[in-house]
C-alpha positions as a LaTeX table, in Angstrom:
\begin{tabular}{lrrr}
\hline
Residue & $x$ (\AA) & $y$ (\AA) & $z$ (\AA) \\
\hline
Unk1 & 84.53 & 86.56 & 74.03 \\
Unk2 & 84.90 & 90.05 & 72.36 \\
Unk3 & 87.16 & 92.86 & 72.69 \\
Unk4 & 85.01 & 93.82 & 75.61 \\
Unk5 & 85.94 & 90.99 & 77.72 \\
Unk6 & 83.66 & 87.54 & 78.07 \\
Unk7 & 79.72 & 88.33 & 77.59 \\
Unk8 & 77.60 & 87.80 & 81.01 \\
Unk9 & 76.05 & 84.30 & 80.28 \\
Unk10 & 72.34 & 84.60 & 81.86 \\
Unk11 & 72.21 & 80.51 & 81.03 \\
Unk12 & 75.07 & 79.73 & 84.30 \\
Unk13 & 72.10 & 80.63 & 86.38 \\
Unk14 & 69.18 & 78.16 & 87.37 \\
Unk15 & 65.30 & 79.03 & 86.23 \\
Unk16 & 64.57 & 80.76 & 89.23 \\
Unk17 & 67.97 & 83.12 & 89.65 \\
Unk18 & 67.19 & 83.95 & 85.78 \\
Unk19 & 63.73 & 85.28 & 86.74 \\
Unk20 & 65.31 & 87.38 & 89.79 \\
Unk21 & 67.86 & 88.54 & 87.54 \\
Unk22 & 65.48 & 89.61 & 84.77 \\
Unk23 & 63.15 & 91.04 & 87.38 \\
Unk24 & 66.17 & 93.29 & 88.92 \\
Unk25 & 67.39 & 93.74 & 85.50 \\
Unk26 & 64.14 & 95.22 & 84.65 \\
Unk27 & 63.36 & 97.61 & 87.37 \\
Unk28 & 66.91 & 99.10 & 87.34 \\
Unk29 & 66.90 & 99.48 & 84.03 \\
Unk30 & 66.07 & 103.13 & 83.46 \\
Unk31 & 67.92 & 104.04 & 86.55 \\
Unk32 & 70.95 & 102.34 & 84.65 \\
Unk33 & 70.54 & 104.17 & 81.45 \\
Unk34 & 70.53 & 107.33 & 82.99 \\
Unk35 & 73.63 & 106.26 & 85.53 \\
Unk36 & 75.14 & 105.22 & 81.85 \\
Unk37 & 74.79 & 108.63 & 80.47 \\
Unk38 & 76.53 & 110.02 & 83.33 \\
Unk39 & 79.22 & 107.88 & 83.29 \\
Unk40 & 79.87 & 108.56 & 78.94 \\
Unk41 & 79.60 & 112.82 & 80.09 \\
Unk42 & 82.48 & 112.09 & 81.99 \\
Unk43 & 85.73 & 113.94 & 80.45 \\
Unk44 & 87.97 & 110.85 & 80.74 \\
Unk45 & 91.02 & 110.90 & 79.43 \\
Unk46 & 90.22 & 106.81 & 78.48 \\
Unk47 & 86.51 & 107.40 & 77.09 \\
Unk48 & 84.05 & 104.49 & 78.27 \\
Unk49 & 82.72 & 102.12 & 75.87 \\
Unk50 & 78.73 & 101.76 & 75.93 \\
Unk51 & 78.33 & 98.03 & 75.22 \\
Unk52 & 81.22 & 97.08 & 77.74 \\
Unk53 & 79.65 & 99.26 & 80.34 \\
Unk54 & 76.26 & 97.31 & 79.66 \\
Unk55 & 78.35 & 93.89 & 79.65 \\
Unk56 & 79.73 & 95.19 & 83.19 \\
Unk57 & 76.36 & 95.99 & 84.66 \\
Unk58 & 75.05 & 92.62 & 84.38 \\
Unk59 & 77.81 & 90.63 & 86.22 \\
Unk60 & 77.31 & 93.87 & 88.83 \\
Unk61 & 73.44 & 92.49 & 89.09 \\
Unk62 & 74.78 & 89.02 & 89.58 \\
Unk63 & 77.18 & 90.17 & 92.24 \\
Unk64 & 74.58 & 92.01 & 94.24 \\
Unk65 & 72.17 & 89.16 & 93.58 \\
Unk66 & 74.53 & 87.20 & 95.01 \\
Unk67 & 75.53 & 89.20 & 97.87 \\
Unk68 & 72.11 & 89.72 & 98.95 \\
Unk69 & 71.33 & 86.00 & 98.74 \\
Unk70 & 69.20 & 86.85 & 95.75 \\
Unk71 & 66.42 & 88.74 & 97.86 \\
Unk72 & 65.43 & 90.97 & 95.17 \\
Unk73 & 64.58 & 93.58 & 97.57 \\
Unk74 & 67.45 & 94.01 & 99.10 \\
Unk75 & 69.35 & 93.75 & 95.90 \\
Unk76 & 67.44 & 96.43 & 94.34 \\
Unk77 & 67.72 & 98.76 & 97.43 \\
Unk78 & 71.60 & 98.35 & 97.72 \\
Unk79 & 72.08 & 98.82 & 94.04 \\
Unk80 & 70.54 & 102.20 & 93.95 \\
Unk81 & 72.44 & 103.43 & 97.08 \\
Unk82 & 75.45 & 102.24 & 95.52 \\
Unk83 & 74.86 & 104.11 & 92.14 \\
Unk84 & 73.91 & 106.96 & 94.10 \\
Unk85 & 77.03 & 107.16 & 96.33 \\
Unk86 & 79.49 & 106.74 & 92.97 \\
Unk87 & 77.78 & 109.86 & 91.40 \\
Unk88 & 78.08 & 111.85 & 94.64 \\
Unk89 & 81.53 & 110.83 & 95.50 \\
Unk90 & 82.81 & 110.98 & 91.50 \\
Unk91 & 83.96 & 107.48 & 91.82 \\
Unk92 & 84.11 & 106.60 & 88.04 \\
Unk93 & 86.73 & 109.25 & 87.39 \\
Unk94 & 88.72 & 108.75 & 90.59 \\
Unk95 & 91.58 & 106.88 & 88.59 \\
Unk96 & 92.30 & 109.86 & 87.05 \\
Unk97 & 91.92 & 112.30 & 90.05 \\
Unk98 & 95.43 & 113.57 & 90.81 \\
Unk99 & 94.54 & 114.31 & 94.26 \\
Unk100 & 93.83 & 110.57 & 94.37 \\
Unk101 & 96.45 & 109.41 & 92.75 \\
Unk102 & 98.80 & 111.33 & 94.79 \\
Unk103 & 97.45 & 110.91 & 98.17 \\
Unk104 & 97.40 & 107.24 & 97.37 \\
Unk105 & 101.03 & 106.93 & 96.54 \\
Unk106 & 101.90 & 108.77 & 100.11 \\
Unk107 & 99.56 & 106.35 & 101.74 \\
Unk108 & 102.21 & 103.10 & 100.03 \\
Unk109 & 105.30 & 105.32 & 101.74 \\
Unk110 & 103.13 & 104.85 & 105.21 \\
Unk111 & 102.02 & 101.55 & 104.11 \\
Unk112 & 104.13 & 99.50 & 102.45 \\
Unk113 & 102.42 & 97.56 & 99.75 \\
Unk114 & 102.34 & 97.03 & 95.59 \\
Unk115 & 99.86 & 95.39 & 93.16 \\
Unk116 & 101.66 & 92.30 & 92.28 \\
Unk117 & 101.03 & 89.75 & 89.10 \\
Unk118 & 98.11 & 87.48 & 89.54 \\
Unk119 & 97.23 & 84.52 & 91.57 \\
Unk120 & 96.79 & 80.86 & 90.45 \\
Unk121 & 93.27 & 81.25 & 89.41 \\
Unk122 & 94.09 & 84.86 & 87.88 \\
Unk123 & 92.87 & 86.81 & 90.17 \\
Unk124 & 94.38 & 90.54 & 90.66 \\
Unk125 & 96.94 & 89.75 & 93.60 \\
Unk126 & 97.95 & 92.68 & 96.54 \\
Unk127 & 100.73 & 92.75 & 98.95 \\
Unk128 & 100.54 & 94.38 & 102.30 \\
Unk129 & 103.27 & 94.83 & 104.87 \\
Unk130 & 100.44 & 96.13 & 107.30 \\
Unk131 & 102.30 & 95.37 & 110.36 \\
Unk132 & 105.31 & 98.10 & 109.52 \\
Unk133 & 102.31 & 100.63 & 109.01 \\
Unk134 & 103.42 & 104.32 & 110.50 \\
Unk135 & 100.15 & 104.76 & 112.24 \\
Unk136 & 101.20 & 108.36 & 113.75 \\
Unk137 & 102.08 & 109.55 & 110.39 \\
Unk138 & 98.65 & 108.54 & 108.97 \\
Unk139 & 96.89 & 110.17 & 111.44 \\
Unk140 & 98.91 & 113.24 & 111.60 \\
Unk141 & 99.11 & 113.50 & 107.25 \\
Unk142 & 95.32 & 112.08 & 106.31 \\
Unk143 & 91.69 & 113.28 & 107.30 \\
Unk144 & 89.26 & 110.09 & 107.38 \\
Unk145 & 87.56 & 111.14 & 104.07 \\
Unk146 & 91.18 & 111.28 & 102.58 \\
Unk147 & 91.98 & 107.52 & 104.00 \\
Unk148 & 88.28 & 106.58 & 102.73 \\
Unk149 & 89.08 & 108.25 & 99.39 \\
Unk150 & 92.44 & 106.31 & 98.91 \\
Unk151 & 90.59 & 102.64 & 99.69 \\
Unk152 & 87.92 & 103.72 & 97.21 \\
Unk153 & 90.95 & 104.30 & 94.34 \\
Unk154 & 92.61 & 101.14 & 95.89 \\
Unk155 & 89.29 & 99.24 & 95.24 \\
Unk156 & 88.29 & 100.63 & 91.47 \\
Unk157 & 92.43 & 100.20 & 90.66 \\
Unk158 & 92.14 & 96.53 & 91.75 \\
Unk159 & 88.46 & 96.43 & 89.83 \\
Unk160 & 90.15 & 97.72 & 86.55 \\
Unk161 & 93.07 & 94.98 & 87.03 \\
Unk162 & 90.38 & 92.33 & 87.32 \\
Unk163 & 88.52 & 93.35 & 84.16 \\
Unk164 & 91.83 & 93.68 & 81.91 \\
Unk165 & 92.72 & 90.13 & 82.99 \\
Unk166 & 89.43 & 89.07 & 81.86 \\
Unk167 & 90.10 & 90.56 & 78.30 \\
Unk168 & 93.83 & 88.74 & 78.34 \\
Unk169 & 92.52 & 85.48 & 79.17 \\
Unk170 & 88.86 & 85.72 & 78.04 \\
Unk171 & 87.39 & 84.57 & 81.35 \\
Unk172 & 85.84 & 86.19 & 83.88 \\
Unk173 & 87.41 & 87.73 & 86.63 \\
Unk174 & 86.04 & 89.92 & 89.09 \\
Unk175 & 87.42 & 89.36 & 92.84 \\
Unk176 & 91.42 & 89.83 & 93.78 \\
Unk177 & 93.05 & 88.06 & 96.30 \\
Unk178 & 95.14 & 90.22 & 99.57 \\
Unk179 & 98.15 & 89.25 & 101.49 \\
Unk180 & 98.63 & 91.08 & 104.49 \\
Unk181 & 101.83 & 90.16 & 105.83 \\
Unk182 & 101.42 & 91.71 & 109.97 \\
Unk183 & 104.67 & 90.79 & 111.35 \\
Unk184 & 105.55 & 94.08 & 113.87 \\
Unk185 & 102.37 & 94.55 & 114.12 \\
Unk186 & 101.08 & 96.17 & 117.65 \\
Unk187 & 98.16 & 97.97 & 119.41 \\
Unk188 & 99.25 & 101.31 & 118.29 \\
Unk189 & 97.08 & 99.93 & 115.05 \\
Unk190 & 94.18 & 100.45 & 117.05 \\
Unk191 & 94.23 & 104.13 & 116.17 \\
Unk192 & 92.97 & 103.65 & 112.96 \\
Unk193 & 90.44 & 101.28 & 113.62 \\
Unk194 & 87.92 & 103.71 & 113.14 \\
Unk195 & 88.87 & 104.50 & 109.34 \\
Unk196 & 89.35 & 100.84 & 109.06 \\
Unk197 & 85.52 & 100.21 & 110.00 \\
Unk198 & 84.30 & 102.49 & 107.52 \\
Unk199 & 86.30 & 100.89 & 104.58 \\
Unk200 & 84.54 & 97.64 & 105.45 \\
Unk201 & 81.32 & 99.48 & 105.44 \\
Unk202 & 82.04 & 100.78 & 101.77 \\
Unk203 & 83.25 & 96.89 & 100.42 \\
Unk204 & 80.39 & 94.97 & 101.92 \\
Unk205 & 77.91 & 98.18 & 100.87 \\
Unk206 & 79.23 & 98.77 & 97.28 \\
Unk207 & 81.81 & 96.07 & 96.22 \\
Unk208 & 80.39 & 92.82 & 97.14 \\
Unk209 & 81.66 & 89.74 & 96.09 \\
Unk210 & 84.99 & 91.20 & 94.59 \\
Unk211 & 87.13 & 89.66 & 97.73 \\
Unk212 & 88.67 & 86.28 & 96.61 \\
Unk213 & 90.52 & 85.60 & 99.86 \\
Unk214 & 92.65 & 87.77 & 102.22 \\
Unk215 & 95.29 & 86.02 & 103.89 \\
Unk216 & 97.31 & 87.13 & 106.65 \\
Unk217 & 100.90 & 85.58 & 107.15 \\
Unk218 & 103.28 & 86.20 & 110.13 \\
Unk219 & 100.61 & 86.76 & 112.69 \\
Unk220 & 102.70 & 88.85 & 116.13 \\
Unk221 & 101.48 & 87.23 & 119.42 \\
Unk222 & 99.06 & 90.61 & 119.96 \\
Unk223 & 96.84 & 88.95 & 116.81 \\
Unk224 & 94.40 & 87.07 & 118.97 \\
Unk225 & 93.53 & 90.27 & 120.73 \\
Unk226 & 93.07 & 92.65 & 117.45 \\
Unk227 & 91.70 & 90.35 & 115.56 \\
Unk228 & 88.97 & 89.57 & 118.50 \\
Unk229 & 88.30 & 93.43 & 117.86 \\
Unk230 & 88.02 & 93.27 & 114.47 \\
Unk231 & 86.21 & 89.98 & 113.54 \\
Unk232 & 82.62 & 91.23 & 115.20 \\
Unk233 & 82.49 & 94.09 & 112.28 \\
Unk234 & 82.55 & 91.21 & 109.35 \\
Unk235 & 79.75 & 89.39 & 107.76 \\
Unk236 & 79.85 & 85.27 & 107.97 \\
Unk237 & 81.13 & 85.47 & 103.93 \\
Unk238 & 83.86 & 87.82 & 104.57 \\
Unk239 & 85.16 & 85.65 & 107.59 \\
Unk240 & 85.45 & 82.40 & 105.22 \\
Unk241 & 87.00 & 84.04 & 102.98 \\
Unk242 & 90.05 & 84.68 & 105.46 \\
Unk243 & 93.40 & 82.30 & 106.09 \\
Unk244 & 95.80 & 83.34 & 108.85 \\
Unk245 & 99.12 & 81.00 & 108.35 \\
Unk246 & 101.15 & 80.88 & 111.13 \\
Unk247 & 105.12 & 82.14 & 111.14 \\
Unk248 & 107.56 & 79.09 & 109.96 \\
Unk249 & 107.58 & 76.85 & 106.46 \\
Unk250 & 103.68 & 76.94 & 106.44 \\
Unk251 & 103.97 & 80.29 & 105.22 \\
Unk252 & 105.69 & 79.62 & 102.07 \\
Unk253 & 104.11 & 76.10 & 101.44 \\
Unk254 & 99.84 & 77.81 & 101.95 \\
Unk255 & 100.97 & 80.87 & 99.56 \\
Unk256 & 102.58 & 78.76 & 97.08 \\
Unk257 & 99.20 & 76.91 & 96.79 \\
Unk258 & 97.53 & 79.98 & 95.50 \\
Unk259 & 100.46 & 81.63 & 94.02 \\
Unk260 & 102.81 & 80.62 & 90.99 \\
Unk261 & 106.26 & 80.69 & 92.67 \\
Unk262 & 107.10 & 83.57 & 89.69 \\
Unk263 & 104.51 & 85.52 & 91.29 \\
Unk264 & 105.46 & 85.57 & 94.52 \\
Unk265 & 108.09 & 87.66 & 95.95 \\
Unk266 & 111.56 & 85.86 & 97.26 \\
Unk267 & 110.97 & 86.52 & 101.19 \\
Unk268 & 107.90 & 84.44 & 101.02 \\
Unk269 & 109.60 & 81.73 & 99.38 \\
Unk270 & 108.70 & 82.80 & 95.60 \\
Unk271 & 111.12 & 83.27 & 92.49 \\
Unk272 & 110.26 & 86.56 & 91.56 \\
Unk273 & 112.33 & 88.53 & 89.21 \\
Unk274 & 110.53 & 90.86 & 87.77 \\
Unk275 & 110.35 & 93.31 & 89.96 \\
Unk276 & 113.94 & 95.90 & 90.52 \\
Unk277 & 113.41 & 95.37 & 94.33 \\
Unk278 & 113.51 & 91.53 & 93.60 \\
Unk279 & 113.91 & 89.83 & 95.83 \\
Unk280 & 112.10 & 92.35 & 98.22 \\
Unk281 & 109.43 & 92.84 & 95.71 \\
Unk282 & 107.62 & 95.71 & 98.33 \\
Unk283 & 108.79 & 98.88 & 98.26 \\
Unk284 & 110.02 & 100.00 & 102.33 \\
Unk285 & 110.32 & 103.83 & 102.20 \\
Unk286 & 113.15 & 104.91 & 104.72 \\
Unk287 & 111.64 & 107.84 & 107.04 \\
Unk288 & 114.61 & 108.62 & 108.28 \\
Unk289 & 115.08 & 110.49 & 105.54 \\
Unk290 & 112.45 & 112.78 & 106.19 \\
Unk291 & 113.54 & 113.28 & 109.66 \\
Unk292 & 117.01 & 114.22 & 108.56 \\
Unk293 & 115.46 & 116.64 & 106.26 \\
Unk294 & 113.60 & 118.04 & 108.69 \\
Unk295 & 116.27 & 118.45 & 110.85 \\
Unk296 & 118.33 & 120.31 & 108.21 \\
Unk297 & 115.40 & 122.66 & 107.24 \\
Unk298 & 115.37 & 123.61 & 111.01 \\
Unk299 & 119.28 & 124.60 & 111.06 \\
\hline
\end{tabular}
Protein backbone atom coordinates (compact mmCIF):
# COMPACT_ATOMS: atom_id res chain seq x y z
CA UNK A 1 0.00 0.00 0.00
CA UNK A 2 1.29 3.60 -0.71
CA UNK A 3 0.02 6.96 -0.19
CA UNK A 4 -1.88 6.37 -3.37
CA UNK A 5 -4.09 3.79 -2.02
CA UNK A 6 -3.43 -0.27 -2.49
CA UNK A 7 -1.50 -1.06 -5.97
CA UNK A 8 -3.83 -3.06 -8.62
CA UNK A 9 -2.45 -6.66 -8.11
CA UNK A 10 -2.49 -8.20 -11.85
CA UNK A 11 -1.53 -11.75 -9.86
CA UNK A 12 -5.63 -11.94 -8.21
CA UNK A 13 -6.44 -12.74 -11.77
CA UNK A 14 -6.15 -16.32 -13.42
CA UNK A 15 -3.65 -16.87 -16.65
CA UNK A 16 -6.19 -16.22 -19.02
CA UNK A 17 -7.96 -12.83 -17.39
CA UNK A 18 -4.12 -11.63 -17.14
CA UNK A 19 -3.72 -12.01 -20.92
CA UNK A 20 -7.21 -10.11 -21.55
CA UNK A 21 -6.15 -7.61 -19.20
CA UNK A 22 -2.71 -7.05 -20.75
CA UNK A 23 -4.28 -7.22 -24.19
CA UNK A 24 -6.93 -4.31 -23.18
CA UNK A 25 -4.26 -2.73 -21.25
CA UNK A 26 -2.28 -2.54 -24.33
CA UNK A 27 -4.57 -1.26 -26.94
CA UNK A 28 -5.96 1.50 -24.65
CA UNK A 29 -2.90 2.49 -23.73
CA UNK A 30 -2.19 5.53 -25.87
CA UNK A 31 -5.78 6.48 -25.75
CA UNK A 32 -5.13 6.55 -21.84
CA UNK A 33 -2.07 8.65 -21.95
CA UNK A 34 -3.60 11.17 -23.87
CA UNK A 35 -7.10 10.96 -21.66
CA UNK A 36 -4.24 11.36 -18.72
CA UNK A 37 -2.95 14.55 -20.08
CA UNK A 38 -6.31 15.92 -20.20
CA UNK A 39 -7.22 15.09 -16.99
CA UNK A 40 -3.48 16.83 -15.32
CA UNK A 41 -4.58 20.30 -17.83
CA UNK A 42 -7.42 20.42 -15.73
CA UNK A 43 -7.30 23.69 -13.34
CA UNK A 44 -8.33 21.76 -10.20
CA UNK A 45 -8.29 23.29 -7.25
CA UNK A 46 -6.96 19.51 -5.77
CA UNK A 47 -4.28 18.82 -8.67
CA UNK A 48 -4.33 15.00 -9.80
CA UNK A 49 -1.52 12.82 -9.06
CA UNK A 50 -0.04 10.89 -12.24
CA UNK A 51 0.89 7.53 -10.68
CA UNK A 52 -2.51 7.34 -8.68
CA UNK A 53 -4.38 8.15 -11.81
CA UNK A 54 -2.39 5.18 -13.54
CA UNK A 55 -3.07 2.96 -10.26
CA UNK A 56 -6.91 3.97 -10.87
CA UNK A 57 -7.00 3.03 -14.51
CA UNK A 58 -6.12 -0.44 -14.01
CA UNK A 59 -8.81 -1.48 -11.42
CA UNK A 60 -11.14 0.69 -14.14
CA UNK A 61 -9.85 -2.14 -16.83
CA UNK A 62 -10.70 -4.80 -14.34
CA UNK A 63 -14.12 -3.34 -13.72
CA UNK A 64 -15.02 -3.14 -17.37
CA UNK A 65 -13.40 -6.53 -17.89
CA UNK A 66 -15.56 -7.62 -15.51
CA UNK A 67 -18.65 -6.00 -16.52
CA UNK A 68 -18.35 -7.11 -19.95
CA UNK A 69 -17.74 -10.71 -18.87
CA UNK A 70 -14.19 -10.21 -20.04
CA UNK A 71 -15.13 -10.06 -23.89
CA UNK A 72 -12.35 -7.92 -24.82
CA UNK A 73 -14.32 -6.41 -27.48
CA UNK A 74 -16.84 -5.17 -25.80
CA UNK A 75 -14.61 -4.02 -23.05
CA UNK A 76 -12.53 -2.08 -25.32
CA UNK A 77 -15.56 -0.49 -27.14
CA UNK A 78 -17.31 0.64 -23.83
CA UNK A 79 -14.11 1.99 -22.42
CA UNK A 80 -13.55 4.41 -25.18
CA UNK A 81 -17.21 5.65 -25.18
CA UNK A 82 -16.88 6.11 -21.63
CA UNK A 83 -13.60 8.21 -21.84
CA UNK A 84 -15.14 9.99 -24.56
CA UNK A 85 -18.40 10.98 -22.78
CA UNK A 86 -16.23 12.25 -19.44
CA UNK A 87 -14.22 14.67 -21.74
CA UNK A 88 -17.40 15.92 -23.45
CA UNK A 89 -19.48 16.22 -20.40
CA UNK A 90 -16.29 17.67 -18.09
CA UNK A 91 -16.90 14.94 -15.68
CA UNK A 92 -13.45 14.96 -13.91
CA UNK A 93 -13.93 18.52 -12.70
CA UNK A 94 -17.63 18.23 -11.87
CA UNK A 95 -16.82 18.11 -8.00
CA UNK A 96 -15.77 21.36 -8.22
CA UNK A 97 -18.48 22.79 -10.61
CA UNK A 98 -20.57 25.18 -8.51
CA UNK A 99 -23.44 24.80 -10.72
CA UNK A 100 -23.14 21.15 -9.68
CA UNK A 101 -22.61 21.48 -6.45
CA UNK A 102 -25.46 23.75 -6.02
CA UNK A 103 -28.05 22.16 -8.07
CA UNK A 104 -27.17 19.01 -6.22
CA UNK A 105 -27.78 20.35 -2.78
CA UNK A 106 -31.47 21.64 -4.05
CA UNK A 107 -32.00 18.22 -5.46
CA UNK A 108 -31.32 16.71 -1.24
CA UNK A 109 -34.17 19.59 -0.22
CA UNK A 110 -36.52 17.61 -2.95
CA UNK A 111 -34.97 14.44 -2.05
CA UNK A 112 -34.17 13.78 1.17
CA UNK A 113 -30.96 11.89 1.50
CA UNK A 114 -27.08 12.22 3.04
CA UNK A 115 -23.83 10.24 2.51
CA UNK A 116 -23.60 8.38 5.68
CA UNK A 117 -20.34 6.47 7.34
CA UNK A 118 -19.55 3.18 5.78
CA UNK A 119 -20.99 -0.22 5.70
CA UNK A 120 -19.66 -3.44 7.34
CA UNK A 121 -17.37 -4.30 4.57
CA UNK A 122 -16.39 -0.44 4.15
CA UNK A 123 -18.10 0.36 1.51
CA UNK A 124 -19.26 4.20 0.94
CA UNK A 125 -22.93 3.94 2.45
CA UNK A 126 -26.12 6.38 1.02
CA UNK A 127 -29.41 7.08 2.51
CA UNK A 128 -32.49 7.80 0.52
CA UNK A 129 -35.93 8.78 1.75
CA UNK A 130 -37.13 8.32 -1.99
CA UNK A 131 -40.63 7.78 -1.11
CA UNK A 132 -41.11 11.59 0.45
CA UNK A 133 -39.57 12.76 -3.00
CA UNK A 134 -41.50 16.21 -4.22
CA UNK A 135 -41.87 14.94 -7.71
CA UNK A 136 -43.78 18.28 -8.94
CA UNK A 137 -41.05 20.36 -7.64
CA UNK A 138 -38.40 18.37 -9.57
CA UNK A 139 -40.05 18.62 -12.58
CA UNK A 140 -41.08 22.15 -12.32
CA UNK A 141 -37.15 23.33 -10.84
CA UNK A 142 -34.78 20.73 -13.04
CA UNK A 143 -34.35 20.15 -16.93
CA UNK A 144 -33.38 16.31 -17.55
CA UNK A 145 -29.71 17.22 -18.35
CA UNK A 146 -29.72 19.09 -14.90
CA UNK A 147 -31.23 15.77 -13.02
CA UNK A 148 -28.59 13.70 -15.27
CA UNK A 149 -25.87 16.17 -14.25
CA UNK A 150 -26.66 15.88 -10.43
CA UNK A 151 -26.54 11.71 -10.59
CA UNK A 152 -23.27 12.10 -12.48
CA UNK A 153 -21.80 14.39 -9.27
CA UNK A 154 -23.76 11.93 -6.99
CA UNK A 155 -21.83 9.03 -8.68
CA UNK A 156 -18.01 10.61 -8.90
CA UNK A 157 -18.83 12.06 -4.99
CA UNK A 158 -19.61 8.44 -3.96
CA UNK A 159 -16.42 7.26 -6.34
CA UNK A 160 -14.08 9.74 -4.43
CA UNK A 161 -15.55 8.37 -0.94
CA UNK A 162 -14.70 4.86 -2.09
CA UNK A 163 -11.11 5.66 -3.05
CA UNK A 164 -10.31 7.73 0.30
CA UNK A 165 -11.53 4.69 2.26
CA UNK A 166 -9.19 2.65 0.38
CA UNK A 167 -6.21 4.96 1.43
CA UNK A 168 -7.62 4.82 5.34
CA UNK A 169 -7.77 1.21 5.43
CA UNK A 170 -5.34 0.18 2.65
CA UNK A 171 -7.79 -2.09 0.85
CA UNK A 172 -9.58 -1.76 -1.99
CA UNK A 173 -12.78 -0.31 -2.28
CA UNK A 174 -14.59 0.62 -5.20
CA UNK A 175 -18.56 -0.07 -5.04
CA UNK A 176 -20.98 1.76 -2.23
CA UNK A 177 -23.87 0.33 -0.91
CA UNK A 178 -27.76 2.45 -1.21
CA UNK A 179 -30.66 2.41 1.09
CA UNK A 180 -33.67 3.64 -0.31
CA UNK A 181 -36.10 3.84 2.32
CA UNK A 182 -39.82 4.24 -0.08
CA UNK A 183 -42.31 4.43 2.58
CA UNK A 184 -45.08 7.23 1.01
CA UNK A 185 -44.11 6.33 -1.92
CA UNK A 186 -46.93 6.55 -4.88
CA UNK A 187 -47.49 6.65 -8.69
CA UNK A 188 -46.99 10.29 -8.91
CA UNK A 189 -43.12 8.83 -9.03
CA UNK A 190 -43.87 7.73 -12.34
CA UNK A 191 -43.21 11.22 -13.65
CA UNK A 192 -39.74 10.92 -13.42
CA UNK A 193 -39.30 7.66 -14.69
CA UNK A 194 -37.97 8.91 -17.71
CA UNK A 195 -34.86 10.76 -16.03
CA UNK A 196 -34.66 7.73 -13.90
CA UNK A 197 -34.04 5.45 -17.11
CA UNK A 198 -31.36 7.49 -18.33
CA UNK A 199 -29.35 7.44 -14.98
CA UNK A 200 -29.37 3.66 -15.29
CA UNK A 201 -28.20 4.02 -18.78
CA UNK A 202 -25.13 6.20 -17.55
CA UNK A 203 -24.22 3.48 -14.37
CA UNK A 204 -24.44 0.31 -16.38
CA UNK A 205 -22.63 2.39 -19.54
CA UNK A 206 -19.84 4.17 -17.51
CA UNK A 207 -19.76 3.00 -13.82
CA UNK A 208 -19.95 -0.66 -13.85
CA UNK A 209 -19.37 -2.69 -11.07
CA UNK A 210 -19.31 0.24 -8.46
CA UNK A 211 -22.97 -0.90 -7.03
CA UNK A 212 -22.42 -3.08 -3.87
CA UNK A 213 -26.11 -3.59 -3.09
CA UNK A 214 -29.18 -1.27 -3.07
CA UNK A 215 -31.67 -2.10 -0.64
CA UNK A 216 -35.02 -0.85 -0.36
CA UNK A 217 -36.81 -0.90 3.15
CA UNK A 218 -40.49 0.02 3.87
CA UNK A 219 -41.86 -1.06 0.56
CA UNK A 220 -45.90 0.97 0.23
CA UNK A 221 -48.41 -1.63 -1.14
CA UNK A 222 -48.10 0.31 -4.84
CA UNK A 223 -44.28 -1.44 -4.91
CA UNK A 224 -45.28 -4.53 -6.81
CA UNK A 225 -46.68 -2.36 -9.54
CA UNK A 226 -43.55 0.23 -9.91
CA UNK A 227 -41.21 -2.00 -9.40
CA UNK A 228 -42.86 -4.37 -12.29
CA UNK A 229 -42.13 -1.06 -14.36
CA UNK A 230 -38.89 -0.64 -13.41
CA UNK A 231 -37.23 -4.12 -13.14
CA UNK A 232 -37.42 -4.78 -17.23
CA UNK A 233 -34.78 -1.69 -17.65
CA UNK A 234 -32.00 -3.66 -15.35
CA UNK A 235 -29.40 -6.09 -16.35
CA UNK A 236 -29.49 -9.78 -14.49
CA UNK A 237 -26.26 -8.29 -12.19
CA UNK A 238 -27.98 -5.22 -11.18
CA UNK A 239 -31.19 -7.24 -10.12
CA UNK A 240 -29.01 -9.56 -7.65
CA UNK A 241 -27.58 -7.02 -6.35
CA UNK A 242 -31.06 -5.72 -4.92
CA UNK A 243 -32.85 -6.63 -1.27
CA UNK A 244 -36.35 -5.29 -0.65
CA UNK A 245 -37.08 -5.95 3.32
CA UNK A 246 -40.42 -5.79 4.15
CA UNK A 247 -41.99 -3.07 6.89
CA UNK A 248 -41.75 -4.58 10.67
CA UNK A 249 -38.44 -5.89 12.83
CA UNK A 250 -36.93 -7.37 9.56
CA UNK A 251 -36.03 -4.01 8.70
CA UNK A 252 -33.76 -3.30 11.47
CA UNK A 253 -32.45 -6.95 11.93
CA UNK A 254 -31.35 -7.24 7.45
CA UNK A 255 -29.68 -3.57 7.81
CA UNK A 256 -27.93 -4.32 10.91
CA UNK A 257 -26.30 -7.28 9.02
CA UNK A 258 -24.58 -4.94 6.69
CA UNK A 259 -24.39 -2.00 8.87
CA UNK A 260 -22.46 -1.35 12.28
CA UNK A 261 -25.33 -0.24 14.56
CA UNK A 262 -23.00 3.26 14.96
CA UNK A 263 -23.55 3.65 11.40
CA UNK A 264 -26.90 3.44 11.11
CA UNK A 265 -29.30 6.07 11.89
CA UNK A 266 -31.78 5.59 15.16
CA UNK A 267 -35.19 5.16 13.07
CA UNK A 268 -33.80 2.11 11.50
CA UNK A 269 -32.85 0.70 14.67
CA UNK A 270 -29.05 2.04 14.68
CA UNK A 271 -27.12 4.05 17.51
CA UNK A 272 -26.04 6.83 15.64
CA UNK A 273 -24.73 9.89 17.25
CA UNK A 274 -22.79 11.54 15.18
CA UNK A 275 -24.82 13.22 13.22
CA UNK A 276 -26.81 16.87 14.87
CA UNK A 277 -30.10 15.42 13.41
CA UNK A 278 -29.33 12.17 15.45
CA UNK A 279 -31.49 10.37 15.80
CA UNK A 280 -33.09 11.42 12.39
CA UNK A 281 -29.76 11.29 10.78
CA UNK A 282 -31.58 12.61 7.13
CA UNK A 283 -32.07 15.92 6.70
CA UNK A 284 -36.34 16.61 5.89
CA UNK A 285 -36.46 20.18 4.48
CA UNK A 286 -39.91 21.78 5.51
CA UNK A 287 -41.57 23.34 2.19
CA UNK A 288 -43.88 24.98 3.90
CA UNK A 289 -41.59 27.38 4.36
CA UNK A 290 -41.26 28.25 0.93
CA UNK A 291 -44.89 28.44 0.48
CA UNK A 292 -45.25 30.90 3.31
CA UNK A 293 -42.60 32.89 1.69
CA UNK A 294 -44.18 32.92 -1.28
CA UNK A 295 -47.21 33.93 0.05
CA UNK A 296 -45.63 36.94 1.80
CA UNK A 297 -43.69 38.05 -1.36
CA UNK A 298 -47.19 38.15 -3.06
CA UNK A 299 -48.77 40.59 -0.26
Amino acid sequence: MTSIGPLFDLDQLNEEQQKKFEIVYNELKAKFQSYLEYKLNLPLKTPLNSEEEENEWNYELHRFLRARKWNIEHTIKSLHEMVQWRIDNQVDSILEDEMAIQRTELLRKILPNINHGYTKTDRPLYLEKSGIIYVDKILSDFTTEELLRCHTYWLELNCQRAKERSRQIGKHIESFTIVSDIQGCNMEIRKIFAPFKQSLYIDNNYYPERLAQMIFINPPTIFPVLWGIVKPWLDPVTKSKIIVIKKGPETTNTLLQYIDSDQLPGEYGGSCQSCSTAPNCIPVYDWSKENINEKSKKK
